[in-house]
C-alpha positions as CSV (number, residue, x, y, z in Angstrom):
1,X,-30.9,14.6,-71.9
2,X,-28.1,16.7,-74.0
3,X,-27.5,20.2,-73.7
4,X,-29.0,20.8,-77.5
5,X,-32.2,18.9,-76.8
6,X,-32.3,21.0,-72.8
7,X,-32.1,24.3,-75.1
8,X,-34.4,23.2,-77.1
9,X,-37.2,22.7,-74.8
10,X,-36.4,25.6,-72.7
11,X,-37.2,27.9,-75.7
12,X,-40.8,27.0,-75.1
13,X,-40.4,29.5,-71.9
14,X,-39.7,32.4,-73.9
15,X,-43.6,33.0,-75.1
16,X,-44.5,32.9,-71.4
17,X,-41.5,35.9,-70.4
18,X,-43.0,39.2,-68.6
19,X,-41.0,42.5,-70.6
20,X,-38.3,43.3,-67.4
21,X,-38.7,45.8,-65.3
22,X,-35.5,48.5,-65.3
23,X,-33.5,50.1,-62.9
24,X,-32.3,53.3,-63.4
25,X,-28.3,52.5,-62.3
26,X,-25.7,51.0,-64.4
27,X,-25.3,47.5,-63.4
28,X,-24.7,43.8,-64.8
29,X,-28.4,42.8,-66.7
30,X,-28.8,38.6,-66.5
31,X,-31.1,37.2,-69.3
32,X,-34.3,38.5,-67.6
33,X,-33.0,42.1,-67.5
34,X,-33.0,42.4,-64.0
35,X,-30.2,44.3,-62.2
36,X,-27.5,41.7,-60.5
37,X,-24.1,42.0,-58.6
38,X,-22.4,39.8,-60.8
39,X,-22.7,37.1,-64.2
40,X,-20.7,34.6,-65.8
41,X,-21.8,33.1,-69.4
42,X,-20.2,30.1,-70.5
43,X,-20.6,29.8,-74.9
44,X,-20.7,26.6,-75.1
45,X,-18.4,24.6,-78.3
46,X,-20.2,24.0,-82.2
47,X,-19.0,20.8,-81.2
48,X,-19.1,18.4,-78.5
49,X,-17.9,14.8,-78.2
50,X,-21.0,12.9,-79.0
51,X,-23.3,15.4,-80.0
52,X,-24.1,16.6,-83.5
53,X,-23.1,19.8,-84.1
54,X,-25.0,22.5,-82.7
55,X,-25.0,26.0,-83.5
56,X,-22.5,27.8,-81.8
57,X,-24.1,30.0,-79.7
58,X,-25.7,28.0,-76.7
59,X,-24.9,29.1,-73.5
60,X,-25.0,28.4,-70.2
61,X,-25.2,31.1,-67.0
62,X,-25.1,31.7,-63.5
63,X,-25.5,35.0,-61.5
64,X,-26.2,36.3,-58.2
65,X,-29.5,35.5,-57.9
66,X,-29.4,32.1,-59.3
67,X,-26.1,30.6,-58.2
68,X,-25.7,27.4,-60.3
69,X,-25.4,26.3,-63.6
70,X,-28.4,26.9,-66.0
71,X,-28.7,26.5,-69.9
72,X,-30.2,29.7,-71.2
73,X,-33.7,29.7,-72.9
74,X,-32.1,32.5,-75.3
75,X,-29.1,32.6,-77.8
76,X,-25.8,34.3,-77.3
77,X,-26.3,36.4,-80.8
78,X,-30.0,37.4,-79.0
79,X,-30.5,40.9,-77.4
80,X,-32.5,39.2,-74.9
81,X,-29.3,37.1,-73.9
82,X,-27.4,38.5,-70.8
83,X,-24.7,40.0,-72.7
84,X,-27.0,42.0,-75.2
85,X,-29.5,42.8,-72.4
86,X,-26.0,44.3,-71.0
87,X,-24.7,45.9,-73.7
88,X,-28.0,48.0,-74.5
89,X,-27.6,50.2,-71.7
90,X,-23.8,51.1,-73.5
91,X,-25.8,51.8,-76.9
92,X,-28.4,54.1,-75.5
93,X,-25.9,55.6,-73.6
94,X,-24.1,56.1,-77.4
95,X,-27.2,57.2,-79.3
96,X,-28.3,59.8,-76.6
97,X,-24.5,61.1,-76.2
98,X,-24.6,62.0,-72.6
99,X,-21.8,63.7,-71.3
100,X,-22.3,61.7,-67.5
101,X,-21.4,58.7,-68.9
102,X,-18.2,56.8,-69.7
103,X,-17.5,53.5,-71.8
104,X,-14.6,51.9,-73.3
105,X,-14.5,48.9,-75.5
106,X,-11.2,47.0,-76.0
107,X,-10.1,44.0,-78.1
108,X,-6.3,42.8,-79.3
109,X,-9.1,41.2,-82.1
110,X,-11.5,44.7,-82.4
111,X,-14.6,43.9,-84.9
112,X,-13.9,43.6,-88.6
113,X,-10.2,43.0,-88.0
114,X,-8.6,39.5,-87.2
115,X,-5.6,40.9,-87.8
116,X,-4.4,40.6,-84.0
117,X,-2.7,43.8,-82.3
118,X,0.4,42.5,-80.7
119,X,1.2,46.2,-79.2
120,X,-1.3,45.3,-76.8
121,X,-2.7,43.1,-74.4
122,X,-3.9,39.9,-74.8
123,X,-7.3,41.0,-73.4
124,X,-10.5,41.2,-74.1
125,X,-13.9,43.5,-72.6
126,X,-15.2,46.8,-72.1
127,X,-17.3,48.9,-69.2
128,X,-19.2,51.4,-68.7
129,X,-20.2,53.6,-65.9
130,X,-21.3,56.7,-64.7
131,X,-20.3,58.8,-61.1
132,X,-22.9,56.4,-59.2
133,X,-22.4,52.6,-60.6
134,X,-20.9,50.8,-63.4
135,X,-20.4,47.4,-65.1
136,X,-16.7,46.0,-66.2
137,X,-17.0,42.5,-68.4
138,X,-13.8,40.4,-69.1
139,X,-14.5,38.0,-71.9
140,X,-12.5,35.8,-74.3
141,X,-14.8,36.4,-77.4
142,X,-12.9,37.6,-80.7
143,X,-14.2,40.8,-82.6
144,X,-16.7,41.7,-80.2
145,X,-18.6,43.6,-78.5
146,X,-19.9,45.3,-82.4
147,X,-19.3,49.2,-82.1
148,X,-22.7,50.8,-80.7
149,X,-23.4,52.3,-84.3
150,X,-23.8,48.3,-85.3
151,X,-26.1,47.4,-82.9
152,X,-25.8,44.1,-81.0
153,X,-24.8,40.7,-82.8
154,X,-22.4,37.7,-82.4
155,X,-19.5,37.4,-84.6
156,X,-19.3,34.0,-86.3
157,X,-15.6,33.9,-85.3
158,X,-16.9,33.7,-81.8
159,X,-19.1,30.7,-82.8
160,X,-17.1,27.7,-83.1
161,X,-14.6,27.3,-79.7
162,X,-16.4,27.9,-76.2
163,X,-16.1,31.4,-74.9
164,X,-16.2,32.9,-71.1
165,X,-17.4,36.6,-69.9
166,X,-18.2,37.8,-66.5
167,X,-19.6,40.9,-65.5
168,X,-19.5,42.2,-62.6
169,X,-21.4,45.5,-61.0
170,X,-19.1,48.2,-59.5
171,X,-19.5,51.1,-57.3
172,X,-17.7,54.3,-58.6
173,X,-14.7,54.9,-56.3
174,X,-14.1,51.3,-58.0
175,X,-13.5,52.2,-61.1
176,X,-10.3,54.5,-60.5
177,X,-8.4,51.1,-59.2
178,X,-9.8,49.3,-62.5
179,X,-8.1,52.4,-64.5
180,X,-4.6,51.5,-62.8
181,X,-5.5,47.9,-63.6
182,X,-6.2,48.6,-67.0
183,X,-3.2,50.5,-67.7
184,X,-1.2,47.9,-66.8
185,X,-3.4,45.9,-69.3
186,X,-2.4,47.9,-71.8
187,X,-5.4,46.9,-74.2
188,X,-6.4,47.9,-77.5
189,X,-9.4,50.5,-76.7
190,X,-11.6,50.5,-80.1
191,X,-14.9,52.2,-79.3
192,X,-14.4,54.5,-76.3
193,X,-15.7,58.0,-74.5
194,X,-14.7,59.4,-71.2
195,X,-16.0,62.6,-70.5
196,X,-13.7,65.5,-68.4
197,X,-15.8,65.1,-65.8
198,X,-14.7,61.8,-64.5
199,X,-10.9,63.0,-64.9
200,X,-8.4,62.3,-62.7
201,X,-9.8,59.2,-61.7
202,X,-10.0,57.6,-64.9
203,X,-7.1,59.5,-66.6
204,X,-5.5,56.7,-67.8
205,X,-8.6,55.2,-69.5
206,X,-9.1,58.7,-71.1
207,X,-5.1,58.8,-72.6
208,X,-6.4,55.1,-73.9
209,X,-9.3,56.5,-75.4
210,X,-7.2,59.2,-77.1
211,X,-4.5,56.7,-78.6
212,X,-1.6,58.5,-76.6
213,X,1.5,57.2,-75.1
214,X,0.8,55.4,-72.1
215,X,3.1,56.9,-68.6
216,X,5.3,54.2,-68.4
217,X,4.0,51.7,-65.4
218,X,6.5,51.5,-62.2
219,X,5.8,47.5,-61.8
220,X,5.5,44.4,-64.1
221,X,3.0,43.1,-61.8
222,X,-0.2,45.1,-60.5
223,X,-2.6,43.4,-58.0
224,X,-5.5,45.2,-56.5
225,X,-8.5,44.5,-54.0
226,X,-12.0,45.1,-55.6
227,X,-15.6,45.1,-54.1
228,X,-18.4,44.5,-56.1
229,X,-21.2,46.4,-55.4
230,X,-23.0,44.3,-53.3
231,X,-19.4,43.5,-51.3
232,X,-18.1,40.4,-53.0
233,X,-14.3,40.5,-52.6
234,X,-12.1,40.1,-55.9
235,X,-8.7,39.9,-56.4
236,X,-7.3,41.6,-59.8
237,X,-3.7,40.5,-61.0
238,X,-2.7,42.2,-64.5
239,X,0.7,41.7,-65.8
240,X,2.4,44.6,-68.1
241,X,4.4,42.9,-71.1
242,X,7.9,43.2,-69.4
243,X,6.6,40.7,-67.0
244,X,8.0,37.4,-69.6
245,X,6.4,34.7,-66.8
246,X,3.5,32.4,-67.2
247,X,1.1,34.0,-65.0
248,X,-0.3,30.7,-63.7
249,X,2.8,29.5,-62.6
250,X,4.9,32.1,-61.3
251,X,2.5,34.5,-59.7
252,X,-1.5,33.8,-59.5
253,X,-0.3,29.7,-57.9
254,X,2.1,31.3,-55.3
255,X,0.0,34.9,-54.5
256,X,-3.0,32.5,-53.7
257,X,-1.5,29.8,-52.2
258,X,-3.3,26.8,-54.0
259,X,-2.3,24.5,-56.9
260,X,-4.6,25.4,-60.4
261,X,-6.8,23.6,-62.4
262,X,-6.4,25.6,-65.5
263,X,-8.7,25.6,-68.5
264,X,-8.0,27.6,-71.7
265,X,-7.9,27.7,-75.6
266,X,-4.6,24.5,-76.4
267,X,-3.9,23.7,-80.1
268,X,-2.8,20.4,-81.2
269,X,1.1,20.2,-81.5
270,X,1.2,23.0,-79.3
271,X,0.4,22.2,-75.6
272,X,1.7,23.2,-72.9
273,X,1.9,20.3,-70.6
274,X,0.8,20.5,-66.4
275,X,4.1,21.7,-64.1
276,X,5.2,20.4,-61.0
277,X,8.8,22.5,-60.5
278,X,7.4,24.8,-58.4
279,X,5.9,24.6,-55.0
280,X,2.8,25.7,-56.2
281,X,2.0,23.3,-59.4
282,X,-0.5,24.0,-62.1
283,X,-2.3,21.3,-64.1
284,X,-3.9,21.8,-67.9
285,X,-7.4,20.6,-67.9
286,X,-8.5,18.6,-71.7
287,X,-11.8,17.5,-70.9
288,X,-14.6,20.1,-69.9
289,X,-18.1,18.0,-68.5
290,X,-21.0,20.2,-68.9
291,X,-24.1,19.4,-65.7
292,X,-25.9,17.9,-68.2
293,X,-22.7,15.3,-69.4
294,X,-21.9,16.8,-72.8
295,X,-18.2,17.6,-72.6
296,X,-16.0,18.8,-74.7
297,X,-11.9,19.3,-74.9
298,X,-9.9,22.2,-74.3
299,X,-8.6,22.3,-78.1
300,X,-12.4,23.3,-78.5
301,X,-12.5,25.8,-76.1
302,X,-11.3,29.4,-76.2
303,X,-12.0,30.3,-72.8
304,X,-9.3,31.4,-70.1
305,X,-10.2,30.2,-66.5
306,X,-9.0,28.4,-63.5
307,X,-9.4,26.8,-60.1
308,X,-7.6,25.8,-57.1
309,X,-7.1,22.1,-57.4
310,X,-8.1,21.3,-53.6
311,X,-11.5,21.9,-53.0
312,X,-11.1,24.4,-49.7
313,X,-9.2,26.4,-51.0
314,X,-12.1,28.0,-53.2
315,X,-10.2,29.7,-55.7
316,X,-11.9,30.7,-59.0
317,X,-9.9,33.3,-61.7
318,X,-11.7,34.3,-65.1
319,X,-9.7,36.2,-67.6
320,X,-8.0,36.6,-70.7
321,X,-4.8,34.8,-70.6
322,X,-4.3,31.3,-72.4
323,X,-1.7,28.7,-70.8
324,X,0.7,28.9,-73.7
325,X,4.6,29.7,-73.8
326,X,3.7,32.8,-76.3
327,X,1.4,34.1,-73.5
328,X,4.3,35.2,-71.3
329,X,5.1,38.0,-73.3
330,X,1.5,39.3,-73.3
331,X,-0.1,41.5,-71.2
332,X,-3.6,40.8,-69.6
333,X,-5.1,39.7,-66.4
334,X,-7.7,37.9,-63.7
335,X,-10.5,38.6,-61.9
336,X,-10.5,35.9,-58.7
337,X,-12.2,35.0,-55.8
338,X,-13.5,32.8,-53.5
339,X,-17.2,32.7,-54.0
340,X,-18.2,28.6,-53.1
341,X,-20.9,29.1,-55.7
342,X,-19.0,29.9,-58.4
343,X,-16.1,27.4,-57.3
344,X,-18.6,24.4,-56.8
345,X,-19.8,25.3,-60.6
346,X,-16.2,25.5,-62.3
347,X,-14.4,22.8,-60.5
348,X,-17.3,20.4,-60.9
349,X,-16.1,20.9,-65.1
350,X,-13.1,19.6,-64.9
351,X,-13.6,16.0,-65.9
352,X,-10.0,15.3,-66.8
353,X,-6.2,17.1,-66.8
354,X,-2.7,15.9,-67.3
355,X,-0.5,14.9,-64.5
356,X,2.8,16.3,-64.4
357,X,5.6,14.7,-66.5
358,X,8.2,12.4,-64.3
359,X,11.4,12.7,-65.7
């Protein structure tokens, strides 16, 4: 069965669906609105080798309660989807204009404009918290999230190339290592608020959200520890835009200690081929296999992740960065960690990369 006739079917299940039940803390919401730790959506391509085209916004999803792969009965452009489920705490949180909580929204691609910022980071996602518990998504979808005056949608140039976001649930004392993360992101903040009362902690977020002049950042690289809420252990590597390396190659391979199976967004005429010259080599994935054998190649896919080529290693990074000689000069960043869940689901993808050249 293909993944367009499995969607299909499964949107039978919607008449059947109970209205969720909410919690009162910030968190991550998967498709059935319930409160979870951590998400990651996979968009799946318009077009997949075999299939006729579909429409764009299938998706498939995992979370912490149900830790495999599973097509979702819902659309990506639906409220009801996990990202709109998500991003409807951050719009009541705009309409009622409470001074408790904080959001930010950041795109180098912000809604309306496809005129990319090149000032910034190549980075993509937006969070929102109060002094208890927040959520921080890291995505790869152009001209999105819509500002909260919008409403939630889908933007149609998010519709053709596979996409990636994961959320993941944070306690507050968190957040202030995200704002050093962030800084070092440099990103182009759209849609933001932070309040005084969550200065100093977020102080670079709220210079962001002002448009000032950044402080400049002491270090090219910037790696911190993270917990999620409920105590999964994540490793965040941002580079600033002095840092000219691949970030693949030169840092995340070596600081992790595991050769890469990288997939993200390659363009015909422009790859940028697997590499061996260091002791830590990284290999360019070109055919994604979905659990349900639709697949689809990486010129099709706009998503930025990767995982450690052995399978005990465990490594799993999701982020913002493409494998592309232009990237080097970008700021942006991972999230990683070695959850066996979300490893067996990624590397089990990966149906075919390139070898490295032998000269």
């Amino acid at each position: 069965m293909t993944v367009r006739s499995l969607w299909c079917a499964s949107v039978l299940s919607l008449l059947s669906l109970t209205p969720p039940l909410w919690a009162t803390e910030i968190s991550c919401r998967n498709e059935d609105g319930k409160p979870v730790d951590w998400y990651i959506i996979y968009k799946l391509p318009k077009y997949m080798r075999h299939e006729a085209a579909g429409s764009g916004l299938e998706y498939m999803i995992m979370d912490s309660l149900t830790v495999v792969w599973k097509l979702s009965k819902n659309l990506i452009n639906m409220t009801k989807s996990a990202l709109g489920q998500t991003l409807q705490q951050l719009y009541q949180v705009y309409e009622s204009k409470k001074n408790s909580t904080a959001y930010v929204m950041y795109n180098d691609g912000p809604p309306g404009k496809m005129n990319y910022s090149w000032k910034h980071g190549h980075t993509k996602g937006f969070l929102l918290l109060d002094k208890s518990q927040g959520f921080w998504v890291i995505h790869s979808i152009p001209e999105f999230p819509p500002f909260p005056q919008k409403g939630y949608h889908y933007p149609p140039t998010g519709q053709r190339n596979g996409q990636t976001a994961i959320c993941l649930t944070f306690q507050y004392d968190q957040f202030a290592k995200i704002d050093k993360q962030l800084l070092c992101y440099n990103p182009n903040v759209y849609n933001c608020s932070i309040p005084k009362i969550f200065c100093p902690e977020l102080s670079n977020l709220q210079e962001l959200c002002k448009g000032s002049k950044l402080p400049p950042v002491p270090q090219k690289q910037c790696l911190s520890k993270l917990h999620s809420a409920q105590g999964e252990s994540l490793l965040s590597f941002a580079k600033t835009q002095s840092y000219h390396e691949d970030i693949y190659l030169t840092w995340m391979a070596p600081k992790l200690k595991t050769d890469l199976l990288v997939e993200s967004w390659q363009r015909k005429g422009r790859e940028f081929f697997s590499n061996c010259s260091l002791p830590y080599h990284v290999y360019n994935a070109n055919l994604i296999k979905t659990p349900w054998n639709s697949s689809f190649s990486t010129y099709d896919d706009h998503s930025k992740w990767c995982v450690s080529r052995r399978y005990e290693d465990q490594w799993t990074c999701i982020g913002d960065l493409n494998y592309a000689p232009q990237q080097a000069k970008r700021s942006g960043g991972f999230i990683c960690m070695q959850n066996q869940h979300i490893y067996k689901a990624f590397r089990q993808l990966v149906y075919r990369y390139y070898g490295c050249r032998v000269s």
